[in-house]
N, C-alpha and C positions, 0 to 999 in steps of 0.2 A: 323529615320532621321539622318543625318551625323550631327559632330558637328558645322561644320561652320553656314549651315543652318538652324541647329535650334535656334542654336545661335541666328544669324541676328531674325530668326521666333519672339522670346521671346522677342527680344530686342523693335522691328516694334511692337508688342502688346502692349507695355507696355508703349512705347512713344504714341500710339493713343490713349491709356485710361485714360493716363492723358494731354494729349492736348484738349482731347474732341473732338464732332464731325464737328464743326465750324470753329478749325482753318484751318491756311491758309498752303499749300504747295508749297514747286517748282514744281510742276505738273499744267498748266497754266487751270486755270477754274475750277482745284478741291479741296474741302476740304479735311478734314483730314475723312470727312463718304465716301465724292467719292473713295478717295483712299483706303477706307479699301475693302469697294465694291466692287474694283477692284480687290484686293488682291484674295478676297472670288472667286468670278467669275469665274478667274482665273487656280483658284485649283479645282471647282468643278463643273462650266458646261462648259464642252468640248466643246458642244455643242455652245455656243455663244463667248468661248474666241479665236477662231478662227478669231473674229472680228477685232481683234487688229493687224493681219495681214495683214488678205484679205477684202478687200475694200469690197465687195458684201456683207458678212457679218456682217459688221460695223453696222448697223442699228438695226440687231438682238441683237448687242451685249449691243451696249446704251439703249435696253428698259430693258435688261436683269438685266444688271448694275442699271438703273434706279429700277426696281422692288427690290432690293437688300440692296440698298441706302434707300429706305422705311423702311428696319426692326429697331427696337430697335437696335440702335447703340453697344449695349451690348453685343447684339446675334452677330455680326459681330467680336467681337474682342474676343470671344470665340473660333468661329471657325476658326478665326487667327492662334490662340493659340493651339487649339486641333491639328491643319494638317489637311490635305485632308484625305476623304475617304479612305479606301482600293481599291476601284473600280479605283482610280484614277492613272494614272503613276506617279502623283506624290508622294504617295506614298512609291515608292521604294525609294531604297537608293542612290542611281546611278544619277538616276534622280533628285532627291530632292539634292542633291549636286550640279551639271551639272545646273540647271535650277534655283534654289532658294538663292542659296547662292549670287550673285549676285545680282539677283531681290529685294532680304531680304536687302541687304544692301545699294541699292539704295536709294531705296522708304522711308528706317531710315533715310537718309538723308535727304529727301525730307520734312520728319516733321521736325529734326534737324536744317537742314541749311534755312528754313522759319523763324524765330525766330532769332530775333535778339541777337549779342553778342556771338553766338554758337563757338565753336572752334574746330580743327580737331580731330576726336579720333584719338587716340595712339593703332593701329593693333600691333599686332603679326604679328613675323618675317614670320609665317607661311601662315598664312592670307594674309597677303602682297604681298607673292611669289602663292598665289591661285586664287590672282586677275589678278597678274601678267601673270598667266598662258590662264586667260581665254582669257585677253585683247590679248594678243598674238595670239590665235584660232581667233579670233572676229576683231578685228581690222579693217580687209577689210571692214567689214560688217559695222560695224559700222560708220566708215569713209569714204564708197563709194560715197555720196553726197556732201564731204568737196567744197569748191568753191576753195581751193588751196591744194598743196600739203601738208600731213601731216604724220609728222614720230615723233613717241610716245618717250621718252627716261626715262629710271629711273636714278635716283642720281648715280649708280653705274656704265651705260653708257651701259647697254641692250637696244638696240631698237627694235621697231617694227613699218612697215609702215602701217599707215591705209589708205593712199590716195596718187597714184603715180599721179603726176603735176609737173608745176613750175608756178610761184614759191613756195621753198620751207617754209615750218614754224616747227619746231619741236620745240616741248611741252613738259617738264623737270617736271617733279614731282613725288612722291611716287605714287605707284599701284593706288592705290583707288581713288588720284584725278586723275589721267589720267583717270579713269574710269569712275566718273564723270563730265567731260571732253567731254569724247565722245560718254556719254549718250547725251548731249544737256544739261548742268546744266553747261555751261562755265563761270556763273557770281560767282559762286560759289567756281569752283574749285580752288585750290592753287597748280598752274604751270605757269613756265615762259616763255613764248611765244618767240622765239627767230627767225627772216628773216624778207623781206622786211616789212616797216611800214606798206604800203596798204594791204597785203597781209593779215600781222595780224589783221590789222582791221575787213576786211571780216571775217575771221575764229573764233574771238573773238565773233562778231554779228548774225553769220551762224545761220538758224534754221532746218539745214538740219543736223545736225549730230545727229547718233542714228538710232533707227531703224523706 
């Protein structure tokens, strides 16, 4: 596993084992067992995490997750911790960089920024510019639902568009809240919303951003 990702891996285990399996997320309806479940799922049936894309599969995936969400909360944050299978592409190292470093540092935040009083971690410059990188790949993607137009910006005056409109809004903040951002975690993130009033309002309230 790359370091970023195992990073974030270690970090996300360690915040769920001591939050336990009850609290509350920014993940809207799940706890902190749903999301490990998910984690788990995830990484290690192909077979049902396909759900979280494709609508036909969704069904399969919630019983799958549900059956998951059943085990000893314990065994869940184990296999956290351990990584996927061999079998699995996650696995490699390419991958497990590409796909988890991301996902690992979202869903950290997800227990983080539930909890009251939390305050922003302090990344590495290197980190910083790996989020930077991705939101740049992703952007579109992630931003294609925006209800206005939306163009990323960092402190240093890099942007990236994630949604061509008008009117325009661009969003000023380090990597990682941009990128919580435009996961759909906008109550959360720390950027400054800057174009018309109504516009931001919409994009502030949006539950279309993300995938």
């Amino acid at each position: 596993m790359s370091t970023h990702a195992k990073r974030e891996r270690l970090l996300l285990a360690d915040l769920l084992e001591a939050a336990g399996p009850d609290a509350p997320t920014l993940c809207e309806g799940w706890s902190t067992r749903d999301l490990a479940a998910h984690v788990v799922v995830r990484e290690r049936r192909a077979d049902a995490a396909g759900g979280i894309l494709i609508k036909q599969l969704a069904s399969r995936l919630e019983r799958v997750q549900a059956e998951f969400a059943a085990k000893p909360y314990e065994e869940l944050i184990q296999l956290i911790r351990t990584g996927p299978p061999r079998f699995s592409p996650f696995h490699l190292k390419q991958v497990d960089e590409a796909a988890n470093a991301v996902e690992f540092y979202v869903h950290t935040e997800d227990v983080r920024r539930a909890e009251p009083g939390w305050t922003p971690r302090d990344l590495d410059p290197v980190f910083s510019d790996a989020l930077w990188a991705r939101l740049e790949r992703t952007a579109r993607v992630m931003g294609r639902k925006a209800p206005v137009g939306l163009v990323l910006r960092r402190p240093d005056g890099q942007t990236a568009v994630a949604h061509r409109g008008t009117p325009v809004v661009t969003a000023t903040g380090e990597p990682a809240e941009l990128l919580m951002f435009v996961f759909g975690r906008q109550e959360v993130a720390d950027v400054e919303l800057e174009g018309d009033k109504e516009a931001v309002a919409k994009l502030h309230e949006t539950k279309q951003l993300g995938l």
